[in-house]
C-alpha positions in Angstrom: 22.4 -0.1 6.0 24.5 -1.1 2.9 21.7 -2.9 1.4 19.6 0.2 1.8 22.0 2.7 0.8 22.6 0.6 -2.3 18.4 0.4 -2.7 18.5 4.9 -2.8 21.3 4.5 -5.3 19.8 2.0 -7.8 16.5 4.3 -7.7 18.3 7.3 -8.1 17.7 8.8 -4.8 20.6 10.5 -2.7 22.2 8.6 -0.2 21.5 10.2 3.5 22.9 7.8 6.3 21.2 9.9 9.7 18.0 9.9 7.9 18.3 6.3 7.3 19.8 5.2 10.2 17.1 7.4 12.1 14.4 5.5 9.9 15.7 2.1 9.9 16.6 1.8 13.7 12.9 2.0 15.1 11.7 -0.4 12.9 14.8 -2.9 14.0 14.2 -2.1 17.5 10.6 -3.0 17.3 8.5 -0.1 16.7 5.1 -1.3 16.1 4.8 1.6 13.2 6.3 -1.6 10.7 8.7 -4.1 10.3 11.6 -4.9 8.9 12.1 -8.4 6.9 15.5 -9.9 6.5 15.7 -11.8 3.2 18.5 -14.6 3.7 20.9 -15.3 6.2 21.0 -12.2 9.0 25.0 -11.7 8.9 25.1 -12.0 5.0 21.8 -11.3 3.8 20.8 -10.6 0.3 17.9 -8.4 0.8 15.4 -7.1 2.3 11.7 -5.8 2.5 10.2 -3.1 4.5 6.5 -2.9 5.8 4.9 0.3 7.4 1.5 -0.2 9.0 -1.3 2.3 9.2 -5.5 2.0 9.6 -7.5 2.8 6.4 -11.5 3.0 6.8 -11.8 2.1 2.7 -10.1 -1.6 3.7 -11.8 -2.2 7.0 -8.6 -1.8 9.3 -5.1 -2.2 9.5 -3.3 -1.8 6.1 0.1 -2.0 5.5 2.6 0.1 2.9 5.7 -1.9 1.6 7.7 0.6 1.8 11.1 -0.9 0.0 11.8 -4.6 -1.4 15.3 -4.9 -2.5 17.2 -8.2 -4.0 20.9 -7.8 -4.6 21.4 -7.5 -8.8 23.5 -10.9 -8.4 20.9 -13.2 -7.1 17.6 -11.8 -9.0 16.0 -13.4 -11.1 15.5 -16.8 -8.9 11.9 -15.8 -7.9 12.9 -14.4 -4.1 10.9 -11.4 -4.9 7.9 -13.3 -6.3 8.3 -16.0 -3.3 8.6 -12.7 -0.5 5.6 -10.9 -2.2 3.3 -14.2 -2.1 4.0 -15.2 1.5 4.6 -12.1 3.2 0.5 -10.5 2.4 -0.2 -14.1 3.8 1.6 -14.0 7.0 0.5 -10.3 7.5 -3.2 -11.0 6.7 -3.3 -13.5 9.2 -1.7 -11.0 11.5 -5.1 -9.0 11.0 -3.5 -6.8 7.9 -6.6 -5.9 5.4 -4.7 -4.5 2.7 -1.2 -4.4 1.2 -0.2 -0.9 -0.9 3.3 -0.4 -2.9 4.4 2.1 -5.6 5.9 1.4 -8.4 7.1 4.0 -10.8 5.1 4.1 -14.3 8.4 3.4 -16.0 9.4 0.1 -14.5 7.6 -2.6 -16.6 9.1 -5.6 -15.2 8.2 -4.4 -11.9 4.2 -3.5 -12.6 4.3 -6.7 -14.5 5.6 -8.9 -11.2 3.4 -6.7 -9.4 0.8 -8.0 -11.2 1.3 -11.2 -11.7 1.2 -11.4 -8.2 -2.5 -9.7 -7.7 -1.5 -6.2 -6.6 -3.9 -4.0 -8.9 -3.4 -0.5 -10.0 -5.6 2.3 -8.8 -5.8 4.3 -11.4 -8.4 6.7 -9.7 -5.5 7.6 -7.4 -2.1 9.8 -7.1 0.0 9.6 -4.0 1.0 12.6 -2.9 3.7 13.8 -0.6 3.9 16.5 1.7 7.8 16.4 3.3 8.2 18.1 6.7 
């Protein structure tokens, strides 16, 4: 939870702890609708990345939608984001995952440019939408 809640705050989005608890729990207690990857040790970890799965006819199957990847301010820049976002499409692709979708916001170069770097492409044909219920 505090490594979430400090995630919202860096991206500017307003701290809500029952709709994150309510989010995050599932996912912790199994759910099969994604997964929750601790990055470090589990009682003092130093981040974390989030993976939602869903079925996409375009990529032939399951697909997945990282959701949130965070890396505590004091330890980035040491290539733990780069090492998580080579190994984890490999681990999930063997799991039978087709495709791996993110979204990065237009104004955060160093994040497109990782992204990159590291084969995600933009599709610049598409928006995401939201509809909130």
């Amino acid at each position: 939870m505090p490594l979430c809640t400090a995630f919202q705050i860096e991206e500017g989005l307003p701290p809500d702890p029952d709709t994150l608890r309510a989010a995050l729990v599932p996912l912790l207690e199994g759910s099969p609708h994604g997964a929750v990857y601790i990055v470090g040790p589990v009682r003092a970890p130093i981040g974390y990345a989030v993976v939602c799965f869903g079925w996409s006819l375009e990529f032939g199957g399951l697909d997945g939608f990282l959701d949130e990847i965070y890396i505590r301010p004091g330890v980035r820049g040491r290539g733990i984001g780069s090492e998580i976002l080579n190994s984890l499409p490999k681990a999930l692709a063997g799991a039978g995952l087709k495709a791996l979708h993110l979204e990065v916001r237009r104004d955060n170069e160093k994040a497109r440019a990782l992204y990159a770097k590291l084969h995600f492409e933009p599709r610049e044909q598409y928006m995401l939408m939201t509809r909130r219920f």
